[in-house]
Legacy VTK file of the C-alpha trace (Angstrom):
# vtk DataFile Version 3.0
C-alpha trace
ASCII
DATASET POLYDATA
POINTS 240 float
-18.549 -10.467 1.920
-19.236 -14.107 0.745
-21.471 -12.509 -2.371
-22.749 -9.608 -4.254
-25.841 -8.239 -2.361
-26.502 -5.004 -4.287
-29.396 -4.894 -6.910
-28.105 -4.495 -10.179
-29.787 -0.960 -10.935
-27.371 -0.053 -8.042
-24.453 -0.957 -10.076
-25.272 0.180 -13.327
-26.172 3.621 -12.024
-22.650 3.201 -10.122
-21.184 2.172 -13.354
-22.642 5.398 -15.094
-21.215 8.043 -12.787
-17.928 6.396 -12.882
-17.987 7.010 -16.498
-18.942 10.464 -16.078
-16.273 10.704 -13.593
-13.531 9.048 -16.252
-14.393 11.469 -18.732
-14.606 14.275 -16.463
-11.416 14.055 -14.492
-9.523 11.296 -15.495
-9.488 11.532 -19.379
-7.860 15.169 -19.315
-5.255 14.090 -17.400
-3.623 12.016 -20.090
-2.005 13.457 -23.114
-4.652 10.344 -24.744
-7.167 8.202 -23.907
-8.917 5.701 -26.279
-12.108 4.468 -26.568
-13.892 2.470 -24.087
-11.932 2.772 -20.434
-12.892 -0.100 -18.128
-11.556 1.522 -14.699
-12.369 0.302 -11.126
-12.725 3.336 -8.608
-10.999 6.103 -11.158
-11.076 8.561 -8.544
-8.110 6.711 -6.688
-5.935 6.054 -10.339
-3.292 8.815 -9.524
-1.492 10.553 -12.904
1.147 13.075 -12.773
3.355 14.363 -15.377
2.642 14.848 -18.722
3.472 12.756 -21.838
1.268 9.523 -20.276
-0.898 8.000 -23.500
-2.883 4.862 -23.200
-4.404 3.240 -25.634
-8.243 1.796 -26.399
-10.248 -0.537 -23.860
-7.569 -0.152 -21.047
-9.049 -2.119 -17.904
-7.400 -0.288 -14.549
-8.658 -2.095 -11.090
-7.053 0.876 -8.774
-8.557 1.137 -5.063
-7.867 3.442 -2.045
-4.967 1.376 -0.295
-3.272 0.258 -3.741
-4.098 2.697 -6.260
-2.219 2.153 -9.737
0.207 5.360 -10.201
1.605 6.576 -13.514
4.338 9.302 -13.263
6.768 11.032 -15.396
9.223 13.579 -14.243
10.422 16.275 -16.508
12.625 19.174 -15.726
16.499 19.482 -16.374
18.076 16.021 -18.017
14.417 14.661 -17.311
11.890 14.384 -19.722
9.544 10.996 -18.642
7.023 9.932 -21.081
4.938 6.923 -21.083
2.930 5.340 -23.181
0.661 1.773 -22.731
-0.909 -0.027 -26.186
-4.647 -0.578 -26.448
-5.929 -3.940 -24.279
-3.823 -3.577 -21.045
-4.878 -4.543 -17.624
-3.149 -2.480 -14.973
-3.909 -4.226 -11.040
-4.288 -2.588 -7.777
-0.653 -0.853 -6.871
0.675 -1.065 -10.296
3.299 1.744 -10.104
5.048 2.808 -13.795
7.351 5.613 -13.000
9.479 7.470 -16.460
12.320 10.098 -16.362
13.517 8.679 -19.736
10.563 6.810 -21.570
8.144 3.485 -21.122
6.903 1.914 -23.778
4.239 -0.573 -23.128
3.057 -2.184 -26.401
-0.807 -3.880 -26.759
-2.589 -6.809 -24.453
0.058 -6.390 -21.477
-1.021 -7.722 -18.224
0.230 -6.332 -14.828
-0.618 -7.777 -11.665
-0.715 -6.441 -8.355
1.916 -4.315 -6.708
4.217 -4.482 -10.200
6.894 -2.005 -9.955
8.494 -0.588 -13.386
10.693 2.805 -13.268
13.379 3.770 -15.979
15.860 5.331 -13.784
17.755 4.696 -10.428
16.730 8.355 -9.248
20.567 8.569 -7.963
24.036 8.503 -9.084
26.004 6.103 -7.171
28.689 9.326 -6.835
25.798 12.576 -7.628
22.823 11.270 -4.976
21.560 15.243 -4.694
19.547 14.204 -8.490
18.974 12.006 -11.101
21.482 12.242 -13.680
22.774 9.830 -16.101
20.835 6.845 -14.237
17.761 6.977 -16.837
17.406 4.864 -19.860
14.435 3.594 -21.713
12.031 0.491 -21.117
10.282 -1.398 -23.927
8.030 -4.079 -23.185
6.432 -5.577 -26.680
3.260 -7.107 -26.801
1.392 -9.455 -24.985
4.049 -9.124 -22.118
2.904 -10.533 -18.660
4.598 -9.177 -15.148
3.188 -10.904 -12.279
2.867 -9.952 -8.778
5.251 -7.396 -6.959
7.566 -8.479 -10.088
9.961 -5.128 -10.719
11.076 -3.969 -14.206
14.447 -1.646 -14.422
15.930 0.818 -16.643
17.141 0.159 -20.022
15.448 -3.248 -19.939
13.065 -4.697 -23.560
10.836 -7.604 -22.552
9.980 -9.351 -25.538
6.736 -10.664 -27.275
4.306 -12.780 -25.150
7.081 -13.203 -22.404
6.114 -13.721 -18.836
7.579 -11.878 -15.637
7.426 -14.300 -12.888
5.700 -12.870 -8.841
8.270 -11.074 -7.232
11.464 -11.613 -10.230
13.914 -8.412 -10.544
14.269 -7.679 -14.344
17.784 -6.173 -14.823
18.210 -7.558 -17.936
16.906 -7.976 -21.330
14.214 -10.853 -22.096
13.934 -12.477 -24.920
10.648 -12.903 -26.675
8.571 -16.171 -25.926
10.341 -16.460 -22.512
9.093 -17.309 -18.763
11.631 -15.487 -16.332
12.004 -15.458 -13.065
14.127 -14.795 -9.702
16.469 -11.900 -8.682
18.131 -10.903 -11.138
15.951 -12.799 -13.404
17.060 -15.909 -15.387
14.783 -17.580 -18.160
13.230 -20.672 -16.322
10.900 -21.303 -19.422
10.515 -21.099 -22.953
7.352 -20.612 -24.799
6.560 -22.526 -28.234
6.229 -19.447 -31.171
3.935 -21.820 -32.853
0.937 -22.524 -30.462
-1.897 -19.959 -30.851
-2.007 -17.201 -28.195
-5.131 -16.128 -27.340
-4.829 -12.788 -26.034
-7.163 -9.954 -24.592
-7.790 -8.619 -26.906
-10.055 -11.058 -28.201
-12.513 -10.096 -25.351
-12.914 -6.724 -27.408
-13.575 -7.937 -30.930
-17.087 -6.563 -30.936
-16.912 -4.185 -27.935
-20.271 -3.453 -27.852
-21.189 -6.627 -27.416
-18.461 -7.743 -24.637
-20.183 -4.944 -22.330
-23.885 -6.132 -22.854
-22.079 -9.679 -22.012
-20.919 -8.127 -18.731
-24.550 -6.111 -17.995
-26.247 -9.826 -18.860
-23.904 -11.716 -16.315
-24.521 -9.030 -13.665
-28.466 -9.131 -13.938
-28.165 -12.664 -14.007
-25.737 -12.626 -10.955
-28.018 -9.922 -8.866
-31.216 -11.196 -9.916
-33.085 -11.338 -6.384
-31.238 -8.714 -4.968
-33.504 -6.161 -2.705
-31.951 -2.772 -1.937
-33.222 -3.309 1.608
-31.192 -6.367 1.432
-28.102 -4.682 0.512
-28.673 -1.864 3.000
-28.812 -4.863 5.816
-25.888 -6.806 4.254
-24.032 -3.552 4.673
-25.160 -2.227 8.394
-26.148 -5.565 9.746
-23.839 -8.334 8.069
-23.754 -11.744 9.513
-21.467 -15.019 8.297
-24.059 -15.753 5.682
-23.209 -12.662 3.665
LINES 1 241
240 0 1 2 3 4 5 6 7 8 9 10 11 12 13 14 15 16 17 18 19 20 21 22 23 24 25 26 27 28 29 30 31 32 33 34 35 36 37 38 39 40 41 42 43 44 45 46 47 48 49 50 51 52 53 54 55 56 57 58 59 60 61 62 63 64 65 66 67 68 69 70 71 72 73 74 75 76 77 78 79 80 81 82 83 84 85 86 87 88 89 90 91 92 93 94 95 96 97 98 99 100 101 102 103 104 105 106 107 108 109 110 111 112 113 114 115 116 117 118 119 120 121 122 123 124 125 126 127 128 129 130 131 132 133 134 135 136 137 138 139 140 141 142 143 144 145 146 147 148 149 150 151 152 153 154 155 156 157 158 159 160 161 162 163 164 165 166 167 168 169 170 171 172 173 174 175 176 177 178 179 180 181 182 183 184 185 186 187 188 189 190 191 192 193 194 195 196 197 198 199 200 201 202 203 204 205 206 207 208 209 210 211 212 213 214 215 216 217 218 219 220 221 222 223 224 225 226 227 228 229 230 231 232 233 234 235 236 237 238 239
């Protein structure tokens, strides 16, 4: 589709029930939720395990074929917990997997297809379980991990650092650092004295940043017939 072809009463009434459907089945299935979930197609997000917090005006863009999975395990030696700050975008086929513990501090970003598990799941002697392969993850805030990049145990990312696509963090990284490769090396460093502007500045009145989105959407749809949409969806040509 070259464009959005719905009206936008179509959307917000879209919108609403996947609110209803956030607080309905999502929400419970976290030991917390704040205030304000953001949350493209919720009813693919996939949590399991307790112990899994996340914090106010998280923004999750899950779908059917890359749905973003949070997991802890918990059991004998196990006991997973993660927890995600407030202002965190998670992207389609962001995976976060904890026998030990995750902790994700405020504004994170995650692209697509990031990968981030605190444990090898096998001994390199013992492969019938986990055990004594688990360690904790920290990653401070405003940490970035780009595309298909892959955090491992025992590994703390520091403040504002970026994850280069597809780099294998084995090791700690220094705060204010740009990393990148497998194993990752630092390739960058970021100056601790220029102003960061960070997500959540988007959410400093939050009432106000989701009028701003309803406004940009009417003005965006504005012409859109539901007829129209219903064509654009059973009849589409290359103009759509």
């Amino acid at each position: 589709m070259r464009r959005e072809h719905r009206p936008f009463w179509v959307k917000y009434w879209i919108s609403k029930y996947q609110g209803w459907w956030i607080e309905r089945f999502l929400r419970p299935q976290f030991d917390a939720m704040g205030t304000t979930p953001a949350i493209l197609q919720p009813q693919t997000v996939e949590v399991f395990g307790r112990q899994i917090k996340i914090g106010d005006y998280p923004h999750i863009i899950s779908s059917k074929y890359k749905p973003v999975r949070l997991t802890t395990w918990s059991g004998k030696n196990l006991d997973g917990r993660i927890t995600i700050g407030s202002y965190c975008l998670l992207s389609p086929g962001t995976t976060i997997t904890s026998a030990a513990s995750i902790e994700i501090g405020d504004n994170c970003m995650f692209a697509a297809d990031c990968y981030i598990a605190d444990s090898d799941w096998h001994g390199l002697y013992n492969r019938l379980r986990p055990f004594r392969c688990s360690k904790p993850i920290v990653l401070e805030d405003n940490v970035w991990i780009g595309h298909g990049a892959k955090v491992g145990k025992g590994v703390t990312i520091g403040e504002n650092s970026v994850v280069a696509a597809g780099a294998v963090v084995v090791k700690d990284v220094p705060a204010n650092s740009v990393v990148g490769g497998n194993p990752a090396k630092i390739i960058k460093t970021l100056d601790p004295k220029r102003r960061m502007l960070k997500r959540e500045l988007m959410f400093t009145d939050g009432e106000h940043y989701v009028q701003n989105q309803q406004d940009l959407d009417r003005y965006v749809m504005h012409g859109n017939s539901f007829w129209g949409w219903l064509r654009s969806v059973f009849m589409r040509t290359n103009k759509d």
